[in-house]
Structure formats: structure tokens, C-alpha cells
C-alpha positions as CSV (number, residue, x, y, z in Angstrom):
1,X,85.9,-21.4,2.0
2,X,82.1,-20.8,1.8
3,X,81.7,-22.0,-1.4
4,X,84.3,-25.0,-1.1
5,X,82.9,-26.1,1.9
6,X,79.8,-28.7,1.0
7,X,76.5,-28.2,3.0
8,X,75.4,-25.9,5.5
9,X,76.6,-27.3,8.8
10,X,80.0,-27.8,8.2
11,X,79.9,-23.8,6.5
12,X,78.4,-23.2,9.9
13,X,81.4,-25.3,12.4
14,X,84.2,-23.9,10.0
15,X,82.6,-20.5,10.7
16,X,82.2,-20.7,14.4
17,X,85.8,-22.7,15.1
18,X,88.2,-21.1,12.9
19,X,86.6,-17.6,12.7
20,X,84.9,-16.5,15.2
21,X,86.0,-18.1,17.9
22,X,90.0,-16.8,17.7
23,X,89.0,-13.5,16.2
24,X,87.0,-13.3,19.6
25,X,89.8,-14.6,21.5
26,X,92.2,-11.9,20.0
27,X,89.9,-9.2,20.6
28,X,89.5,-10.7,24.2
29,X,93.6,-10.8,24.6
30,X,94.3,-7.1,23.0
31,X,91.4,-5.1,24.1
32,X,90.2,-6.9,27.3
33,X,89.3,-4.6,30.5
34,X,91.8,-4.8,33.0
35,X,90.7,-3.8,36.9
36,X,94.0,-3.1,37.8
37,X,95.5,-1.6,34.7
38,X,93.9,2.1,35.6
39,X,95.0,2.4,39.1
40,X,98.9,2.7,38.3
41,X,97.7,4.9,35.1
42,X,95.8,7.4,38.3
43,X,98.4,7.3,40.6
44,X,101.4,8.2,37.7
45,X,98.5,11.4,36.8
46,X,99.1,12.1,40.7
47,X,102.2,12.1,41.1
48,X,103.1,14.0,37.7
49,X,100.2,16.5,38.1
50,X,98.9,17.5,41.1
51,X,100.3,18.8,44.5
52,X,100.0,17.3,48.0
53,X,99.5,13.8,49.8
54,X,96.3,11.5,48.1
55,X,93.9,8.7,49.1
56,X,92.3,6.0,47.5
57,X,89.0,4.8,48.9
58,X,87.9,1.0,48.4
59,X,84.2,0.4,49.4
60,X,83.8,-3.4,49.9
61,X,87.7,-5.0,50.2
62,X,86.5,-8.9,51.3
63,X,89.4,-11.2,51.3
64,X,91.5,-7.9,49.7
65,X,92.3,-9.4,46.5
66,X,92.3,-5.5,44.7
67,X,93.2,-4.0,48.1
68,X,96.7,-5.3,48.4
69,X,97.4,-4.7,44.9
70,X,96.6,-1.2,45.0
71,X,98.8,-1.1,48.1
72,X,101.8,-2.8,46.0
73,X,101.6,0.0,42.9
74,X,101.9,2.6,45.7
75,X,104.9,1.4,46.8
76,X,106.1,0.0,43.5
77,X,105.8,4.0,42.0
78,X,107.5,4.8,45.0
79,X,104.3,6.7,46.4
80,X,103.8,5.0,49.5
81,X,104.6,8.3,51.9
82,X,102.2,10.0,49.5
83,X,99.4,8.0,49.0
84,X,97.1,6.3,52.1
85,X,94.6,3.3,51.2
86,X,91.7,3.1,52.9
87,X,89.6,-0.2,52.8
88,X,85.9,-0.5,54.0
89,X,83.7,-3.6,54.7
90,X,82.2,-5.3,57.3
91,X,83.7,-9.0,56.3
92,X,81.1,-10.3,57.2
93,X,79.7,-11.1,53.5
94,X,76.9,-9.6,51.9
95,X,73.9,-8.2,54.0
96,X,70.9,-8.9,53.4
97,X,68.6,-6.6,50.9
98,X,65.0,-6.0,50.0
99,X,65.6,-3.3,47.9
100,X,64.3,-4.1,44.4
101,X,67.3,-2.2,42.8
102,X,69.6,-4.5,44.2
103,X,68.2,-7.5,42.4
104,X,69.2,-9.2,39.0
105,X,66.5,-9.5,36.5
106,X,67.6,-12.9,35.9
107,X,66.8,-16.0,38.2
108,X,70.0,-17.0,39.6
109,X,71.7,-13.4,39.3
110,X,71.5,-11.9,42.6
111,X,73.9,-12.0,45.4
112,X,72.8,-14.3,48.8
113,X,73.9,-13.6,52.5
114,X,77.4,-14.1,53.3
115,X,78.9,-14.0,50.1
116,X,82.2,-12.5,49.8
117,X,83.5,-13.1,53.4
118,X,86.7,-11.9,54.6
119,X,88.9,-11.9,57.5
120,X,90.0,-8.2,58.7
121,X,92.4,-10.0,61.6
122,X,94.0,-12.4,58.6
123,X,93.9,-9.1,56.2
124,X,95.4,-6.6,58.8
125,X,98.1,-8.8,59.7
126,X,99.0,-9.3,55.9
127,X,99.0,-5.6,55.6
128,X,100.4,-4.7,59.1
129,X,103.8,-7.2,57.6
130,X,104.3,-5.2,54.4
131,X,102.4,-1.7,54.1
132,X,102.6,1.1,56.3
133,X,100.2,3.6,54.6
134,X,96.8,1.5,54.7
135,X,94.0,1.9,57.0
136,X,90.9,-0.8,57.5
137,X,87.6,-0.1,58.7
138,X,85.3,-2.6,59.9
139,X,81.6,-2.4,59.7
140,X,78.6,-0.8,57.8
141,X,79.9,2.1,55.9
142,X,76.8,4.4,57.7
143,X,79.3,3.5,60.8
144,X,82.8,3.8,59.2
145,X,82.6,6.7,57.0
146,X,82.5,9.3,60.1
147,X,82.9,13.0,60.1
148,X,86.2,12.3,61.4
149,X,87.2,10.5,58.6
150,X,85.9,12.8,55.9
151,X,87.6,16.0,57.3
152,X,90.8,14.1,56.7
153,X,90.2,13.9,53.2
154,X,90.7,17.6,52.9
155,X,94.4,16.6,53.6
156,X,94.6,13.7,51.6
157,X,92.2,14.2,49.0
158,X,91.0,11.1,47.0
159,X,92.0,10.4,43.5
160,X,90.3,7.3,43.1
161,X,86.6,6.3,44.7
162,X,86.8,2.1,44.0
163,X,83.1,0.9,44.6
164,X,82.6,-2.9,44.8
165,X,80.1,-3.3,47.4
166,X,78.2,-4.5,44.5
167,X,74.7,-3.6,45.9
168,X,72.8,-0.2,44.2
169,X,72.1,1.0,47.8
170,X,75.3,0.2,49.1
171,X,76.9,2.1,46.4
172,X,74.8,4.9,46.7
173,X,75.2,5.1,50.7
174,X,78.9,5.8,49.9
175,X,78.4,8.2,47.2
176,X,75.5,10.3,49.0
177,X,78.0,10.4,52.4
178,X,81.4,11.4,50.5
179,X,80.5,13.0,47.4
180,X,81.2,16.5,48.8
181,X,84.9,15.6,49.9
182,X,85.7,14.2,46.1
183,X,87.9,17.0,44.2
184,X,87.3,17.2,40.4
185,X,89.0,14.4,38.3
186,X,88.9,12.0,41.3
187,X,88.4,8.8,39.7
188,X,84.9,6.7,40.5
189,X,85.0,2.9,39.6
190,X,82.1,1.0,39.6
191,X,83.1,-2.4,39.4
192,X,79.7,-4.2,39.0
193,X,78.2,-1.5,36.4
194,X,77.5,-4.6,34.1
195,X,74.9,-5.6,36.5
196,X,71.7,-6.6,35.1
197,X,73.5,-5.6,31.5
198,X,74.4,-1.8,32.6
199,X,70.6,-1.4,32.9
200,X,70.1,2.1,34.2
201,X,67.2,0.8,36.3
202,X,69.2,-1.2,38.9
203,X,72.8,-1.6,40.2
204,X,75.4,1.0,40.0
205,X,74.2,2.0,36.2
206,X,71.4,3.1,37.9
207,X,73.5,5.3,40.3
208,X,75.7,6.5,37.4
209,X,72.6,8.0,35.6
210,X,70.5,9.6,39.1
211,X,73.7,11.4,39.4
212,X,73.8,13.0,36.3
213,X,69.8,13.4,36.8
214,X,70.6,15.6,39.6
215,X,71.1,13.7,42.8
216,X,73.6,15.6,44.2
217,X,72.9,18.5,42.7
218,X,73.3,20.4,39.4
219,X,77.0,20.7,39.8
220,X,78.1,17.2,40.1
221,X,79.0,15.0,36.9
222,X,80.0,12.1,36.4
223,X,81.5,11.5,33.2
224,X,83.1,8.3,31.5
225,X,86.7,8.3,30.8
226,X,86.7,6.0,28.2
227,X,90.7,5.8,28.3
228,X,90.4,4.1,31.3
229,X,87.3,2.6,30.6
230,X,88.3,0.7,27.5
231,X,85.1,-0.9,25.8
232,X,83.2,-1.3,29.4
233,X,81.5,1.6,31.2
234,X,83.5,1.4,34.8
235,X,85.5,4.3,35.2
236,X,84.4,7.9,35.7
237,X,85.7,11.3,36.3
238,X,83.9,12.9,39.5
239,X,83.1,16.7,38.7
240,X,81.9,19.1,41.1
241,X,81.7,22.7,40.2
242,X,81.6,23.7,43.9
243,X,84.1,21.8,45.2
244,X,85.9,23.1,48.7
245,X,88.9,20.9,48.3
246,X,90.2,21.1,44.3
247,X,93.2,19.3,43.2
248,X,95.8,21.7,42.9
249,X,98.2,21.8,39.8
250,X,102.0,21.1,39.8
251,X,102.3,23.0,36.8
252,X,100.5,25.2,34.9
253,X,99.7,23.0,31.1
254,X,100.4,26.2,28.9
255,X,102.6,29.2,30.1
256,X,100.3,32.2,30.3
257,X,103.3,33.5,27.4
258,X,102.7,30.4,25.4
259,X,101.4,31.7,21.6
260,X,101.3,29.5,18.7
261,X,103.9,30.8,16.5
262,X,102.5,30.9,12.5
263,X,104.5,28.8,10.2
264,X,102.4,27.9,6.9
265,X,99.2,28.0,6.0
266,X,99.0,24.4,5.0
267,X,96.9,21.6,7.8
268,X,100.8,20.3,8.3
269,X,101.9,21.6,11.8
């Protein structure tokens, strides 16, 4: 078509209208990232791996678009008596922030005052109608995330940490207050990691990368799971080498009797 095509600018819109723009469509349709798509792929690890009751912690619900939804795949993999949602916010909107590390690098990019504003009385009541195994907390999470609260966790330990409370010290008020209740392979999500283009300097990127600097300590990792990830950078597996509250096993993966029978000496199984 190149060479058929007479003169640079029609080369150029034949390129851009019938090339690039549905190959980028078709990427955008098959490989897309999906917010919800990794929450029914946690809880269906849950249920088939581990042993005991679970929790999953959101950090910034507003009007409860993802909260509800995670509350529906509970019930809908019939884990609702097994799994409790807890949802934090003040819904009041976003506070205000001086921090530098909260700011987009671009004029226009940051957050303002108020943004985000929910109703807990309008959310509870939708909940309160459907869901049994929810809980809400209203306020700053330096308020809502108490001592009582975390000691529950050793009963219904998290399997996945949702963080959209978009701020860098938001983010890291939760992490620094809960980190030592998370078992290894709970499941962090960052849903604003993008910020500022994933720049390790501000937003949650920056989080991301003091933690594996050190912040909490030279046994705590987070690492990407780029299954659930897909082609973003938003879901991580929390490790702690010291945990006090481990996920516990349904099943060992190989029978301590399991050996590898020979059968040629070809690559073929």
C-alpha cells in the first residue's frame, strides 16, 4: 500500500486509520487491564488453597463502585460465610495535602479537595439490603485502622490489600499501620501506580520501591505478579519472612513420597 499510495500524507492517514488505530484497538480489547478481573482469580486461590476464614481490605471505597463488586464475587463463589470486606474512607472526598509526593508533575494532574465523595448512610443501606459479611469504617484511616481491628486479622487474615486512596501518604499510612498483620501471598493493589507515569519518585510507585529499599524492614517484599498484573504494574504479592500469621495450606503441592519416575532420556516428558 506504501508504494501504491501517492504522496506522503495520505501514506501517513492510511497508516494511522487503518493500521494503527485497530491494531491498537485489538490490543486494547484482548490484553486490556481489568480491576476486577483479579479479585475472583484471589478469592478462587483462597478457597482452593488455603485454610480458614479471609478478608479483603479496601482503602478509599467513595461512592463503592469496586466495593460492592467485590462483595458480589464473594457471594457469587459462594464465599460469603468465609470471606468479610472491610471498606475504609472518610467520604468526605479527598483531604487536603502538602506533601510534594502527592503531586502530579503535570499542571492539571493532581487531585483537589472533595473529590471522590461518598455517602457511607446511602452505601451502608445498599450493603445492609444485600450483604451480610461487609464492614465500613468511617474516617481517617490513622482513626479506623485500631488495634482492635488488626488483632482480628489474625482470624481472618487478608488475601487482598486494595489501595485507592490515591495519595503517596495515604497509601503509605495504611501500609506502615497493617503491614505486620499481612500473611505471605496476600495480594497488594495499587490502583493509581500509573501516577505521574509509575515514576518511583511520587505516588504509590514510590511506595512500591521504599518497600523493597527497606521500609519495613529486610524481610518484607513486594513483588509483581505479573499474571494478575497483565501489562500494568498494579498487583503485588506481599512477602514477609517473619510473619506471625502465615497462610496455612489445604494441601500439601507434592506428597513428601512424590519422585519423578525415569522414562526416556529424550526432553519429551
Amino acid at each position: 500500500m506504501g508504494h501504491m499510495l501517492p504522496g506522503d500524507y495520505l501514506k501517513t492517514f492510511f497508516y494511522l486509520n487503518f493500521i494503527y488505530s485497530p491494531r491498537r484497538s485489538l490490543r486494547r480489547a484482548t490484553s486490556a487491564f481489568y480491576r476486577m478481573d483479579h479479585v475472583y482469580e484471589i478469592l478462587k486461590e483462597a478457597r482452593g488453597n488455603y485454610k480458614g476464614s479471609f478478608s479483603i481490605l479496601e482503602f478509599g471505597v467513595a461512592d463503592g463502585y469496586a466495593f460492592t463488586k467485590k462483595l458480589y464475587a464473594t457471594r457469587y463463589l459462594g464465599m460469603a460465610d468465609q470471606v468479610i470486606v472491610h471498606g475504609f474512607d472518610t467520604f468526605e472526598g479527598m483531604p487536603e495535602t502538602s506533601d510534594q509526593r502527592d503531586r502530579g508533575g503535570v499542571v492539571g494532574g493532581d487531585w483537589h479537595a472533595g473529590q471522590f465523595h461518598g455517602s457511607y448512610e446511602a452505601l451502608d443501606a445498599y450493603c445492609r439490603d444485600k450483604y451480610l459479611n461487609y464492614s465500613l469504617h468511617k474516617g481517617l484511616f490513622e482513626h479506623t485502622i485500631t488495634p482492635q481491628f488488626l488483632e482480628h486479622l489474625g482470624e481472618q487474615r487478608p488475601i487482598l490489600v486494595w489501595i485507592d486512596c490515591d495519595y503517596y501518604s495515604s497509601a503509605r499510612a495504611v501500609m506502615e499501620r497493617i503491614w505486620r498483620h499481612l500473611p505471605t501471598g496476600c495480594v497488594i493493589y495499587f490502583d493509581e501506580y500509573e501516577f505521574n507515569f509509575g515514576s518511583r519518585l511520587t505516588g504509590e510507585a514510590r511506595l512500591v520501591h521504599e518497600i523493597n529499599q527497606g521500609l519495613l524492614g529486610d524481610d518484607v517484599e513486594l513483588v509483581l505478579d505479573r499474571e494478575l498484573s497483565w501489562d500494568l504494574h498494579r498487583c503485588y504479592r506481599f512477602i514477609n519472612l517473619a510473619a506471625e500469621n502465615p497462610l496455612e495450606l489445604r494441601h500439601p503441592p507434592v506428597p513428601a513420597s512424590y519422585v519423578r519416575r525415569r522414562t526416556n532420556d529424550s526432553p519429551l516428558p
